[in-house]
Z-matrix of the N, CA and C atoms (Angstrom, degrees):
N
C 1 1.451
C 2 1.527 1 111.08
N 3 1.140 2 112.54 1 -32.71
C 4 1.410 3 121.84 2 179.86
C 5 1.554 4 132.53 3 -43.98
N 6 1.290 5 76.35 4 -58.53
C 7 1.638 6 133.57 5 172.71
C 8 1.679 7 92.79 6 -41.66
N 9 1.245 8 109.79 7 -93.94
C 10 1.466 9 136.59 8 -177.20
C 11 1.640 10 105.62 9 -23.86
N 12 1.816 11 99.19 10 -49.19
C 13 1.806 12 107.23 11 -162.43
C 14 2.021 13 107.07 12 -63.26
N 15 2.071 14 86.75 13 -24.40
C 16 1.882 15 82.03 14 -161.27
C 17 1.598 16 94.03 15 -95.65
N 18 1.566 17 128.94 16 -6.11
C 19 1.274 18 107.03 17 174.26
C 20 1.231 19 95.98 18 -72.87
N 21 1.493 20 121.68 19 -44.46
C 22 1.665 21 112.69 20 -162.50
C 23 1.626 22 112.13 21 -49.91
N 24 1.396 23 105.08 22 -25.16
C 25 1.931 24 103.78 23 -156.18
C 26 1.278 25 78.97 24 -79.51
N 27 1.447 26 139.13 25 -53.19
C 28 1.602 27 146.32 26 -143.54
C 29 1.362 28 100.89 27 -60.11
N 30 1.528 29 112.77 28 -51.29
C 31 1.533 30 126.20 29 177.77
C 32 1.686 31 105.84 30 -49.18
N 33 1.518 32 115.99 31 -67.95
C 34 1.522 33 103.51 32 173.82
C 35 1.328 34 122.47 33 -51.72
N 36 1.645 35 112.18 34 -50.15
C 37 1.487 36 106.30 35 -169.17
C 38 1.768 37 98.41 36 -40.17
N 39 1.400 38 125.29 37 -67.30
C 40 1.431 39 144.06 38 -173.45
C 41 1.748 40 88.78 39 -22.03
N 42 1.226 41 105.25 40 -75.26
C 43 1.818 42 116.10 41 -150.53
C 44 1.865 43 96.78 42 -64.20
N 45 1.388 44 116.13 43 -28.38
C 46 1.258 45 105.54 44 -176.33
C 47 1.490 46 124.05 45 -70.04
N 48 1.013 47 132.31 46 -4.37
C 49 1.483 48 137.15 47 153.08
C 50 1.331 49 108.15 48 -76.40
N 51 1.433 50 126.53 49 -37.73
C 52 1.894 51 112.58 50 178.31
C 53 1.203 52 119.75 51 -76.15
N 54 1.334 53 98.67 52 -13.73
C 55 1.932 54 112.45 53 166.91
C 56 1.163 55 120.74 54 -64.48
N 57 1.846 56 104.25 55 -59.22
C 58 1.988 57 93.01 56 173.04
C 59 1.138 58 114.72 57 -71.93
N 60 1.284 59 128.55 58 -7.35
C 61 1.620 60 114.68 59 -164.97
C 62 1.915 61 87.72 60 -84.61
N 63 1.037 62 100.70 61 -71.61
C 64 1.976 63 98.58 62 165.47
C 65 1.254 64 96.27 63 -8.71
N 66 0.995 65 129.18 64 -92.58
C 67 1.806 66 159.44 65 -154.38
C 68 1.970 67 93.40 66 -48.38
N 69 1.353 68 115.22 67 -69.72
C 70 1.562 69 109.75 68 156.91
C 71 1.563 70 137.50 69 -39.15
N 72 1.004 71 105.59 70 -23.27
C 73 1.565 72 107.05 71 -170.86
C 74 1.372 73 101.18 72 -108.67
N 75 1.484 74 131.97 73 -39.53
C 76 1.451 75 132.02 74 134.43
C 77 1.551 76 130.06 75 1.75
N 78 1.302 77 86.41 76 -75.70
C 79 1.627 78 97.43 77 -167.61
C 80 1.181 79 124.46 78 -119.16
N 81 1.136 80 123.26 79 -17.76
C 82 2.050 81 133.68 80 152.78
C 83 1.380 82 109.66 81 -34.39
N 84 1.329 83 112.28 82 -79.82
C 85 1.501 84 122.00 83 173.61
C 86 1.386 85 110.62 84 -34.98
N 87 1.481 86 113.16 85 -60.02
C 88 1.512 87 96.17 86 -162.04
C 89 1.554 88 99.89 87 -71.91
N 90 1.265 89 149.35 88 -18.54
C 91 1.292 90 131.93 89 -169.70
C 92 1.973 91 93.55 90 -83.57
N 93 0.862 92 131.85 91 -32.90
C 94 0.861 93 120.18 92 152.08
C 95 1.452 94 146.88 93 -63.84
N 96 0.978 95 103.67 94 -13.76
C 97 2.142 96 111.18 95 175.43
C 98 1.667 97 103.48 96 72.04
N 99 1.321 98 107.98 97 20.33
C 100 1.564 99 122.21 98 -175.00
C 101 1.634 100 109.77 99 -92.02
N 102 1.469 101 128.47 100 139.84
C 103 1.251 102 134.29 101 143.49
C 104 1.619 103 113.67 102 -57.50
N 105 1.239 104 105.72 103 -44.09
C 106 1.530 105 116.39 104 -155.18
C 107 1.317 106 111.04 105 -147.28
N 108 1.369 107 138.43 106 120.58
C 109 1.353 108 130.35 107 -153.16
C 110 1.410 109 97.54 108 -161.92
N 111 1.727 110 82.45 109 121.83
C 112 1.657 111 108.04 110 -176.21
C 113 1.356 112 109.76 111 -66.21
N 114 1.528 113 112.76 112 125.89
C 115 1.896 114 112.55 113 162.34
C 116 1.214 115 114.07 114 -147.47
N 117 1.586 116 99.79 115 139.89
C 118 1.199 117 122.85 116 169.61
C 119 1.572 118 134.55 117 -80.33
N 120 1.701 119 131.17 118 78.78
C 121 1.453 120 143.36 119 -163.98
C 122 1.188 121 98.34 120 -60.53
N 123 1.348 122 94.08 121 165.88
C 124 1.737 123 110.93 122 172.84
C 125 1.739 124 95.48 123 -109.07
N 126 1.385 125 122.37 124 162.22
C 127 1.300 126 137.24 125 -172.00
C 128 1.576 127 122.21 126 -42.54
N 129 1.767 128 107.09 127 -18.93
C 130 1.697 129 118.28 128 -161.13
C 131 1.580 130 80.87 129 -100.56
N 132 1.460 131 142.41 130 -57.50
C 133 1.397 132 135.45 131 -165.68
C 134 1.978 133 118.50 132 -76.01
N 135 1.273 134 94.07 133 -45.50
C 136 1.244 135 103.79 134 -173.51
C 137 1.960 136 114.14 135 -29.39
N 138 1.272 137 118.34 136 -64.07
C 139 1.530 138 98.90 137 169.38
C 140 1.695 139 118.17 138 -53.54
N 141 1.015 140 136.06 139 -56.38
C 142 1.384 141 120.33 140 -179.81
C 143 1.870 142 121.24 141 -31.19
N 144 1.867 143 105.18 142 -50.84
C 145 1.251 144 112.04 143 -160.73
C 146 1.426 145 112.72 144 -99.40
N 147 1.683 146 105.09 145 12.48
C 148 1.376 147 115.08 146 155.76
C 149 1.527 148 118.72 147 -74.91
N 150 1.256 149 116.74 148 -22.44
C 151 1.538 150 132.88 149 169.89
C 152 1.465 151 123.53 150 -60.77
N 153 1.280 152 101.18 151 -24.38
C 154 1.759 153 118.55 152 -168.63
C 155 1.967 154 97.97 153 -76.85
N 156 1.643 155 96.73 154 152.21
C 157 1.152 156 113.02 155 160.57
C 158 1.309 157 129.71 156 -108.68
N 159 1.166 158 126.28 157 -1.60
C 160 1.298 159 138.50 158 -174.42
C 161 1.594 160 107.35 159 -121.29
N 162 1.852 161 119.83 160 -2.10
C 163 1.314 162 100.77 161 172.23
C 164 2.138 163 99.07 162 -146.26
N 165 1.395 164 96.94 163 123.60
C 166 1.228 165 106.01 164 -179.31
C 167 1.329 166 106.69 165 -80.04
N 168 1.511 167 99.61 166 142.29
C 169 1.601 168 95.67 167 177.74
C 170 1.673 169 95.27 168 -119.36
N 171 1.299 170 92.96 169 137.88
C 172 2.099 171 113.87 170 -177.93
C 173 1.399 172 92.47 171 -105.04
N 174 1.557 173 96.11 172 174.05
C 175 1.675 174 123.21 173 -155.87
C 176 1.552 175 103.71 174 -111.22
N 177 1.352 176 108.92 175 -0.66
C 178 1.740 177 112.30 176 -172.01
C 179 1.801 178 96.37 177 -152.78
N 180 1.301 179 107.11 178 145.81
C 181 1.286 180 129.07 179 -170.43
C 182 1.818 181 96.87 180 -75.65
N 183 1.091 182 122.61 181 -38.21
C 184 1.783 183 132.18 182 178.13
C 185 1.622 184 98.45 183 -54.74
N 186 1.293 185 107.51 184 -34.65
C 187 1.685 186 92.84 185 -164.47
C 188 1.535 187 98.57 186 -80.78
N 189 1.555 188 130.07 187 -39.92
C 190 1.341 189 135.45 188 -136.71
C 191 1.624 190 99.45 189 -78.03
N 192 1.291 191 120.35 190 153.62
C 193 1.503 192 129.73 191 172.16
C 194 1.793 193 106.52 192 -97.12
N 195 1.343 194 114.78 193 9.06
C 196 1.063 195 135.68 194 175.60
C 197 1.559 196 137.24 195 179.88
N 198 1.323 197 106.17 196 136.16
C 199 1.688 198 88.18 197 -173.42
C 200 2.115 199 95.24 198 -111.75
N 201 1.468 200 108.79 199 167.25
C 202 1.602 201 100.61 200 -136.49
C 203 1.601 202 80.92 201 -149.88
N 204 1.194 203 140.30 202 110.94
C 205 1.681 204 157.24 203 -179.77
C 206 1.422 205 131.99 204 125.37
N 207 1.183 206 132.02 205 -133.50
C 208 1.279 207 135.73 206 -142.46
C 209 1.790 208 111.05 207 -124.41
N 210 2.182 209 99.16 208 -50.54
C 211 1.473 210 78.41 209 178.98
C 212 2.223 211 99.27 210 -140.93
N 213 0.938 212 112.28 211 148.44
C 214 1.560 213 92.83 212 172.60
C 215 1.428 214 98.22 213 -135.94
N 216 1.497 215 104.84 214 -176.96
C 217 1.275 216 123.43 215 177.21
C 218 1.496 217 117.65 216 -84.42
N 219 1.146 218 121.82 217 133.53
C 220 1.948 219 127.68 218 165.71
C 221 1.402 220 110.99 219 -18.25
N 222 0.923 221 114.87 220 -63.98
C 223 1.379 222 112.37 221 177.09
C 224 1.613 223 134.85 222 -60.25
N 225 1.165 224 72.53 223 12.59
C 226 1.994 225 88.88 224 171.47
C 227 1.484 226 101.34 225 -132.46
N 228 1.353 227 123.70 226 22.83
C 229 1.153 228 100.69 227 -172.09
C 230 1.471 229 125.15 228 -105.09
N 231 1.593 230 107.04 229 17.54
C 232 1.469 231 120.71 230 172.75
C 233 1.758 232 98.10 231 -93.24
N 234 1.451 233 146.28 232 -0.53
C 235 0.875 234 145.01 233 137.33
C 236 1.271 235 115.80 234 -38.45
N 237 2.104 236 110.68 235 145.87
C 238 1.568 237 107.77 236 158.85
C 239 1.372 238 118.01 237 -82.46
N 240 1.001 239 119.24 238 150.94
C 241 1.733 240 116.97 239 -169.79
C 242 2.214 241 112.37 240 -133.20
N 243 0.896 242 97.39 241 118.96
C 244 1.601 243 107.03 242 -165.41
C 245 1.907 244 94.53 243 -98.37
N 246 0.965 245 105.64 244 87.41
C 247 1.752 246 113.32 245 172.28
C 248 1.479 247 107.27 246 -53.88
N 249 1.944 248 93.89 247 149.86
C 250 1.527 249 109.56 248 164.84
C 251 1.094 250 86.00 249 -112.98
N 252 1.240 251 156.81 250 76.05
C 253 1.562 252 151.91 251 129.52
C 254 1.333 253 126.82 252 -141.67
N 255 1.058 254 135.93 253 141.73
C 256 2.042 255 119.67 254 167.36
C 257 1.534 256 92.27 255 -57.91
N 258 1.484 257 135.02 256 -50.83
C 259 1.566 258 114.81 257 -161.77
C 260 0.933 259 119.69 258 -57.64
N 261 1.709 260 127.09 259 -32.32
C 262 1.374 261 136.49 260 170.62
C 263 1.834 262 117.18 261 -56.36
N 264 1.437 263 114.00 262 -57.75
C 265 0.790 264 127.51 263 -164.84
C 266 1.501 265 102.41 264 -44.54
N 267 1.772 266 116.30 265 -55.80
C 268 0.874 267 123.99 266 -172.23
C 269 1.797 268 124.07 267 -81.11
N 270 0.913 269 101.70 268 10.16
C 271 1.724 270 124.78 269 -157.96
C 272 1.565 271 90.71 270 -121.81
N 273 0.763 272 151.88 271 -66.64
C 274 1.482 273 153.36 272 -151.38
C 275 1.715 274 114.35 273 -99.37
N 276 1.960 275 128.43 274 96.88
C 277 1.186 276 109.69 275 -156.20
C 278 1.312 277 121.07 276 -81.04
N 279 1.263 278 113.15 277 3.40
C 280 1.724 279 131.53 278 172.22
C 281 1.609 280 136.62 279 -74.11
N 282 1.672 281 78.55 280 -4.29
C 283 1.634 282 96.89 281 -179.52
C 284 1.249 283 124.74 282 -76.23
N 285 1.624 284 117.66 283 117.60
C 286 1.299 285 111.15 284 -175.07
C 287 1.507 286 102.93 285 -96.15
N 288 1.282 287 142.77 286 -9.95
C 289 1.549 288 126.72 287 152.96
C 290 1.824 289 97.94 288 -161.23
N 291 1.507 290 97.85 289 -176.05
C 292 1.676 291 112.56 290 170.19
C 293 1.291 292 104.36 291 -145.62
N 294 1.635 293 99.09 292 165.03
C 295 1.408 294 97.46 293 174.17
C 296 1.888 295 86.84 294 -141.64
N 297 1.403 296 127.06 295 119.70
C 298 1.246 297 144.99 296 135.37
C 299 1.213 298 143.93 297 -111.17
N 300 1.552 299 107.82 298 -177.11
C 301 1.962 300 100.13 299 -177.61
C 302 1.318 301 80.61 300 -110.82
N 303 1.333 302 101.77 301 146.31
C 304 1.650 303 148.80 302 156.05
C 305 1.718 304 119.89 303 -105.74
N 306 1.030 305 121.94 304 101.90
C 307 1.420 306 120.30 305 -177.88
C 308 1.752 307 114.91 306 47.16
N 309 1.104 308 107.84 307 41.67
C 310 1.655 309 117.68 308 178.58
C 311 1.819 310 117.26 309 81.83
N 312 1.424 311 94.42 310 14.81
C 313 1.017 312 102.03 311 -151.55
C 314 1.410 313 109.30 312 -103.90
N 315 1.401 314 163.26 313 112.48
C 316 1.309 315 149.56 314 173.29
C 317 1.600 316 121.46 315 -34.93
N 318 1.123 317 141.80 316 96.81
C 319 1.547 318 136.54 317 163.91
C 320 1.569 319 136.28 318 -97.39
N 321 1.311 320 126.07 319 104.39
C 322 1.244 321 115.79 320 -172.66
C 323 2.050 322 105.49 321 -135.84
N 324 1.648 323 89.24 322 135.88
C 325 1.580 324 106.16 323 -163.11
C 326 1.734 325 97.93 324 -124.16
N 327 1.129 326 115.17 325 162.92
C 328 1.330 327 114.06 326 149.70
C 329 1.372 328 118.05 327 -153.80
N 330 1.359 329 130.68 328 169.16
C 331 1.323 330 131.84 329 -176.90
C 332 1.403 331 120.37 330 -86.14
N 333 1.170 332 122.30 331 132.63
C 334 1.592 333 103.56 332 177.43
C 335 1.557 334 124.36 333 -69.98
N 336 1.750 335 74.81 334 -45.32
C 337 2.050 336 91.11 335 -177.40
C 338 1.603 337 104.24 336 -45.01
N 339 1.393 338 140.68 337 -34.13
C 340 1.171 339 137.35 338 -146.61
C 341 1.147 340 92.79 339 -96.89
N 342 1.592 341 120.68 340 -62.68
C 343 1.331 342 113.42 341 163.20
C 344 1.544 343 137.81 342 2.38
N 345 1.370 344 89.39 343 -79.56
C 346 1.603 345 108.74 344 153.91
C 347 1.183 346 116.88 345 -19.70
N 348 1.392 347 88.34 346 -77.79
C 349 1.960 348 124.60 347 -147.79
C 350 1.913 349 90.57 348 -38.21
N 351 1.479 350 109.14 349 -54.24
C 352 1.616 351 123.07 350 -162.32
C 353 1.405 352 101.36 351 -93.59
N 354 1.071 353 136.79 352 13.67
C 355 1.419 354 140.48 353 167.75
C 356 2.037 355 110.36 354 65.47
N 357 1.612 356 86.28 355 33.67
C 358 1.627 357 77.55 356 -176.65
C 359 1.502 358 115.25 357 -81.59
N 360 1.140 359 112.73 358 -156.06
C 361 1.908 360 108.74 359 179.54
C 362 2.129 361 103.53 360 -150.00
N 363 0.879 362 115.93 361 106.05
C 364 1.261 363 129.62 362 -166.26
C 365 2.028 364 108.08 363 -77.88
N 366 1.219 365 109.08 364 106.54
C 367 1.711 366 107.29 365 -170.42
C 368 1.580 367 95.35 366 -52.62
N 369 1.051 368 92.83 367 153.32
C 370 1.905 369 118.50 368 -178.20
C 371 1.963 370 91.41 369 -57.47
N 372 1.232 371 99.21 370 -43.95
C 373 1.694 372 99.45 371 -174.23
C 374 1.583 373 117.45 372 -72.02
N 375 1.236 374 120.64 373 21.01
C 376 1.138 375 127.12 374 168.88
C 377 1.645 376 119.22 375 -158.88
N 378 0.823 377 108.61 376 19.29
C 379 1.698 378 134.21 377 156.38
C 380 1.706 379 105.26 378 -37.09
N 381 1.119 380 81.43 379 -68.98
C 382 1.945 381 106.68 380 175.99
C 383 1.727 382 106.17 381 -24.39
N 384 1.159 383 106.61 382 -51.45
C 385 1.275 384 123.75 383 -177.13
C 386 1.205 385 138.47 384 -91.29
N 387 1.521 386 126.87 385 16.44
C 388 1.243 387 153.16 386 112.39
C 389 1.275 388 142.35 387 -5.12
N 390 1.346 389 146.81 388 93.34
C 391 1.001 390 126.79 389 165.01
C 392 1.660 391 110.99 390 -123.97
């Protein structure tokens, strides 16, 4: 039985990185009005969103139209930044949304004010998810 429980988790853990990157290439662009939209990862995302076709990842935080994880340096911190964590989300005031797991659970929020702040435009289909 054991056996069975850790292939099953292994199988999600696996698929849960092709999920956010899905989930990234989705909805980045469109808040941006972008085909293709430069971002700058932090060390935990960066292999996944090297896989993507719809989002280039650059070597310097100056180039990126977004920076995309958990923790960065000051000097990126006039960048908008879309967290993979609640600590980030709430830790970082440039954040225009996140997307993490909560109790196995998928979670994704975003800010309005920030929204704003960077002149983005939020699809009607995720309005919902606003605060």
């Amino acid at each position: 039985m054991r056996i069975i429980v850790i292939l099953v988790a292994s199988v999600l853990f696996l698929y849960a990185g092709e999920y956010e990157l899905r989930l990234y290439e989705k909805v980045l662009p469109m808040l941006y009005n972008k085909k293709i939209l430069k971002v700058f990862p932090d060390s935990t995302t960066k292999q996944d969103l090297q896989k993507s076709l719809s989002l280039t990842v650059v070597s310097d935080c100056n180039q990126a139209d977004l920076l995309i994880g958990k923790k960065f340096h000051k000097e990126c911190s006039t960048k908008p930044i879309f967290a993979t964590s609640y600590k980030s989300y709430k830790r970082y005031k440039n954040v225009i949304g996140a997307f993490y797991w909560r109790k196995g659970r998928p979670q994704i929020s975003f800010k309005k004010s920030n929204i704003r702040k960077f002149n983005l435009q939020l699809p009607n289909a995720l309005k919902r998810y606003a605060q």
